[in-house]
C-alpha positions in Angstrom: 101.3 -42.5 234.1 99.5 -40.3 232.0 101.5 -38.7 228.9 101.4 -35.2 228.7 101.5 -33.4 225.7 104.5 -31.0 225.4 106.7 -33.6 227.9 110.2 -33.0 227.3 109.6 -29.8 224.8 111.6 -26.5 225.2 109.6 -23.6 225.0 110.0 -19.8 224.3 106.9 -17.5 225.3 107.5 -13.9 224.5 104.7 -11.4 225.9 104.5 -13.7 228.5 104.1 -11.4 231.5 100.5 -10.9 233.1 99.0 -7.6 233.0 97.2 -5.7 236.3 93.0 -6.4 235.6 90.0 -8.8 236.4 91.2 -11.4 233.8 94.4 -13.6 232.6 96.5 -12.6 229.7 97.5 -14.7 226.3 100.5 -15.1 227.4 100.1 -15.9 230.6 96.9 -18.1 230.1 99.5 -19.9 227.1 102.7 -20.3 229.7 99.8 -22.4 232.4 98.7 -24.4 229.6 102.2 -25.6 228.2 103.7 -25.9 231.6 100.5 -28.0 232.5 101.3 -30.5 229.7 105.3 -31.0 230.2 106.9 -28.0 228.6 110.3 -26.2 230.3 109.5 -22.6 229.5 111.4 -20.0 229.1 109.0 -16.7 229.5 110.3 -13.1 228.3 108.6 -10.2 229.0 110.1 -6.4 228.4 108.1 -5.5 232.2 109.9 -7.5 234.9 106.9 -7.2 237.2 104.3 -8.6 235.2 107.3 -11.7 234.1 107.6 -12.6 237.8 103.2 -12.6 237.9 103.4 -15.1 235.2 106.6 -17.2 236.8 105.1 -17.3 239.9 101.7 -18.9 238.5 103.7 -21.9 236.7 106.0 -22.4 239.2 104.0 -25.4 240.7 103.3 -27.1 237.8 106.8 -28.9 238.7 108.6 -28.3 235.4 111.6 -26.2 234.7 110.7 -22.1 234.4 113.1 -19.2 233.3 112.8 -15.8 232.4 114.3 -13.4 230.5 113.8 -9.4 230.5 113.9 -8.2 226.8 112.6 -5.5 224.6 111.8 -6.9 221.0 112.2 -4.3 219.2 116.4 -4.1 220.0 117.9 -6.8 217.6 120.5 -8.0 220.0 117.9 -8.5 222.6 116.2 -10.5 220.5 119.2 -12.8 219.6 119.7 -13.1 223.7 116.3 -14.5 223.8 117.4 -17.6 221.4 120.8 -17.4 222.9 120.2 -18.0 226.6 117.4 -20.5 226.2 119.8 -22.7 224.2 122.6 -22.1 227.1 120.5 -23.0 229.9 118.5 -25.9 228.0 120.1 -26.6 225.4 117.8 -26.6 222.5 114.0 -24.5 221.5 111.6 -26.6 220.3 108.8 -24.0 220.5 108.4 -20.1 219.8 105.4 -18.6 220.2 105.5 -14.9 219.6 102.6 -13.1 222.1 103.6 -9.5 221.2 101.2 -6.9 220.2 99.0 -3.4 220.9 97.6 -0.9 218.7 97.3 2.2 221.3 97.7 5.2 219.4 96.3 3.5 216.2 94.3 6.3 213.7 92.8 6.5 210.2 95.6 6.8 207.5 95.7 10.2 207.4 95.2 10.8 210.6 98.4 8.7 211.5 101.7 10.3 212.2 104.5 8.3 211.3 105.7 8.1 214.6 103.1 6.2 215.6 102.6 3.5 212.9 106.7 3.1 213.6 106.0 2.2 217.1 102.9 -0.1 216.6 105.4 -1.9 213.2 108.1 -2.3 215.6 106.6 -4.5 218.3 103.9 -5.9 216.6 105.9 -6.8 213.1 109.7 -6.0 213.3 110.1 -7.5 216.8 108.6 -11.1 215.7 110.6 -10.8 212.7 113.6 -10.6 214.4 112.5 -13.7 217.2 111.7 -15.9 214.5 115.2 -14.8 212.6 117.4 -16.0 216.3 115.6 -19.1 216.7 115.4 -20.5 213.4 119.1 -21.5 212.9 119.0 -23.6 216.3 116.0 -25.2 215.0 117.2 -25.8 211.5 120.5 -28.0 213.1 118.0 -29.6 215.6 115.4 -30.6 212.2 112.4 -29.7 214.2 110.9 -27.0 215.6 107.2 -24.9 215.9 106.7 -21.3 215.6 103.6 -19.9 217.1 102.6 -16.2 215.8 99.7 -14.3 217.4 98.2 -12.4 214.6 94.7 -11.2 214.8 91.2 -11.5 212.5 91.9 -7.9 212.3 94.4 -8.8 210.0 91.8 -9.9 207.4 88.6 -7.8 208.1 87.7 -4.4 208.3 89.2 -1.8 211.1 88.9 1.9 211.6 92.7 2.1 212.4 95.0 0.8 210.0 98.6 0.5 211.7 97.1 -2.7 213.6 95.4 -4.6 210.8 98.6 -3.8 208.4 101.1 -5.1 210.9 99.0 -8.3 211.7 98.5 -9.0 208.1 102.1 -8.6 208.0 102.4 -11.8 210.7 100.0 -13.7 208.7 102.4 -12.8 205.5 105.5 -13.8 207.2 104.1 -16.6 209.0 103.2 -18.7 205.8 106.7 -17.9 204.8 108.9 -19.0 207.1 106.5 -22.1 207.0 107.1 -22.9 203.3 110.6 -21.6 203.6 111.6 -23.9 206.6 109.7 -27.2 206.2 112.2 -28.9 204.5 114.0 -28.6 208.1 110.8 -30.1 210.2 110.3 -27.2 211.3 105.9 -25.9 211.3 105.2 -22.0 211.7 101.6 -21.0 212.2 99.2 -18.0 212.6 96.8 -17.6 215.8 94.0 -15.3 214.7 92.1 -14.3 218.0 89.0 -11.9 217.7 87.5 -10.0 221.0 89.1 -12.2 223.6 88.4 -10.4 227.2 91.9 -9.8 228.6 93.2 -7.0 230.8 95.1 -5.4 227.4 91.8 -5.7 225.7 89.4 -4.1 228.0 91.5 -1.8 230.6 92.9 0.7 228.1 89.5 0.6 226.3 87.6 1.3 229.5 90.3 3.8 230.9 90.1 5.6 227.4 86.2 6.0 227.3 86.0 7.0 231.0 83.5 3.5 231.5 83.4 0.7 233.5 85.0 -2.1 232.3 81.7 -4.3 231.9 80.4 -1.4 229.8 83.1 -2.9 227.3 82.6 -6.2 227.9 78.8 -6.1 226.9 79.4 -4.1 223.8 81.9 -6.8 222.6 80.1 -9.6 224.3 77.2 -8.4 222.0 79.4 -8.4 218.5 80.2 -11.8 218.4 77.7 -14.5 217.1 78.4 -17.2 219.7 77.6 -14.4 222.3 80.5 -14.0 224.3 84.2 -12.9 224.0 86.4 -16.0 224.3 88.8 -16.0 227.5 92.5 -16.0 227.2 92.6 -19.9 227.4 90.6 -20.4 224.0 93.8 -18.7 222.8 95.8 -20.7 225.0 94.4 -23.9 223.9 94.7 -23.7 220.1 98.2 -22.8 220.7 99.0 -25.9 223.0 97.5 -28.0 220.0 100.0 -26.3 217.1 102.4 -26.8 219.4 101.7 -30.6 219.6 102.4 -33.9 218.0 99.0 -33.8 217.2 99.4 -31.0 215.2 102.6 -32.5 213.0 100.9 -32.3 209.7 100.1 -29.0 210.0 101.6 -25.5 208.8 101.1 -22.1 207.2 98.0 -22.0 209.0 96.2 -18.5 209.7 93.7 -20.2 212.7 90.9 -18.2 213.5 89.8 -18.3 217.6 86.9 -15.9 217.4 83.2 -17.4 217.7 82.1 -17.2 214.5 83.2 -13.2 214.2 85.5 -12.8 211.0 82.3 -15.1 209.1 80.2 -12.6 210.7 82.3 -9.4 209.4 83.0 -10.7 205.8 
C-alpha cells in the first residue's frame, strides 16, 4: 500500500471555508491536499456555509473531518479551537493559520484607526492567539508544525500599509515561536504567497472596480514573471510539504510561492 504523507497526523485548518467564485480557496485547496495524503482535519471557519463547502469536498477522501465555527479574533474562541480538536482526537499535530484580508486598507494617513484595528485583529492578533492555545498541547506531545500564511507583501512595497504591517508581523512572530519552541520538536513556518487567483483575491477586486473578473486576472497574470498567477494548490502544496516528514529539518522559514514576483519587485 502506498504511504501517504500526513497518515495518522491531526490537523487544524483555520480559514478553511470556500468562498462563492470561479476558483478554489487556500484553505480549501490546503484541507483537499492534507486529507488526500492521511490527515484527520479539523476545519474552522467563522462562516458556517462556506465550512460545510469545504467539509463536503473532503468528505470522500475517507479520513476523519470535523468542524468548528469560530471567530479568531475572540480569545476564548480561539482556545475552543485547540480545546475541542484535542477532545475529539486527542492530540494537534498541525496548525496552519489561513486567516487574512486587507479590505478597507489605505495610505497611512489616509487610515482611520478603526480600520487598521480590524485588518491587526484577524490577520495578526487572531493567529497570535491560535498559535498561543495550541502550543501547550504540542509542547507535552514534543512535536508539532505550525503553518502561518503570511504574504510577499510582507516584505515588498504596497500602497496600503495595514496589510503589509500585519503580515510582516506573521513573518515576525513566526520565526519566534520557531526559535522559541524547537527545543519541544515543535517547527513553525511562514507561507509567502504573491497574486494567487482565488475568489478573495479577484471577486472583491473585480466587484470594487466595477470589471469583469478576467479584467483582473490579466492585469495580475501580466505582473508576474513566470506569467501567470499561481492557483490555490501551489499554496496548498508548499504547505503539505512543511507539514511533512520531509520537511523535519526545517523551521523559521518565510517561503516565498509567487513565480518569481518578490525577485521581480526588490
Amino acid at each position: 500500500m502506498e504511504s501517504k504523507r500526513l497518515s495518522g497526523k491531526v490537523a487544524i485548518i483555520v480559514g478553511a471555508g470556500q468562498q462563492p467564485g470561479q476558483t478554489i480557496g487556500n484553505g480549501r485547496a490546503t484541507a483537499e491536499r492534507f486529507a488526500k495524503e492521511g490527515a484527520s482535519l479539523f476545519l474552522v471557519d467563522i462562516n458556517p456555509d462556506w465550512l460545510k463547502d469545504t467539509v463536503d469536498a473532503v468528505k470522500h477522501f475517507g479520513h476523519p473531518v470535523e468542524s468548528w465555527v469560530a471567530d479568531i479574533t475572540q480569545e476564548a474562541q480561539c482556545q475552543s479551537i485547540a480545546t475541542e480538536c484535542k477532545k475529539r482526537f486527542g492530540r494537534i499535530d498541525i496548525l496552519h493559520n489561513n486567516v487574512g484580508l486587507s479590505k478597507g486598507d489605505k495610505k497611512t494617513a489616509e487610515l482611520e484607526v478603526s480600520t487598521w484595528e480590524f485588518i491587526m485583529d484577524r490577520n495578526l492578533k487572531g493567529m497570535f492567539m491560535t498559535c498561543k492555545h495550541v502550543l501547550p498541547i504540542m509542547i507535552e506531545q514534543k512535536a508539532g508544525c505550525i503553518i502561518n500564511v503570511s504574504s510577499t507583501a510582507s516584505l515588498a512595497a504596497r500602497p496600503t500599509v495595514t496589510y503589509k504591517t500585519s503580515k510582516a508581523g506573521v513573518n515576525a512572530l513566526t520565526q519566534h515561536i520557531a526559535i522559541e519552541n524547537a527545543q519541544f520538536g515543535i517547527r513553525a513556518n511562514a507561507l509567502l504567497p504573491g497574486l494567487i487567483d482565488t475568489p478573495m483575491a479577484i471577486n472583491r477586486r473585480a466587484q470594487e472596480r466595477g470589471v469583469d473578473p478576467e479584467v483582473i486576472r490579466k492585469e495580475r497574470n501580466a505582473l508576474v514573471p513566470m506569467g501567470r498567477m499561481g492557483s490555490a494548490f501551489d499554496v496548498a502544496n508548499a504547505a503539505l510539504f512543511l507539514a511533512s516528514e520531509e520537511a523535519s529539518y526545517i523551521t523559521g522559514v518565510l517561503l516565498p510561492i509567487d513565480g518569481g514576483l518578490i525577485q521581480k519587485r526588490g
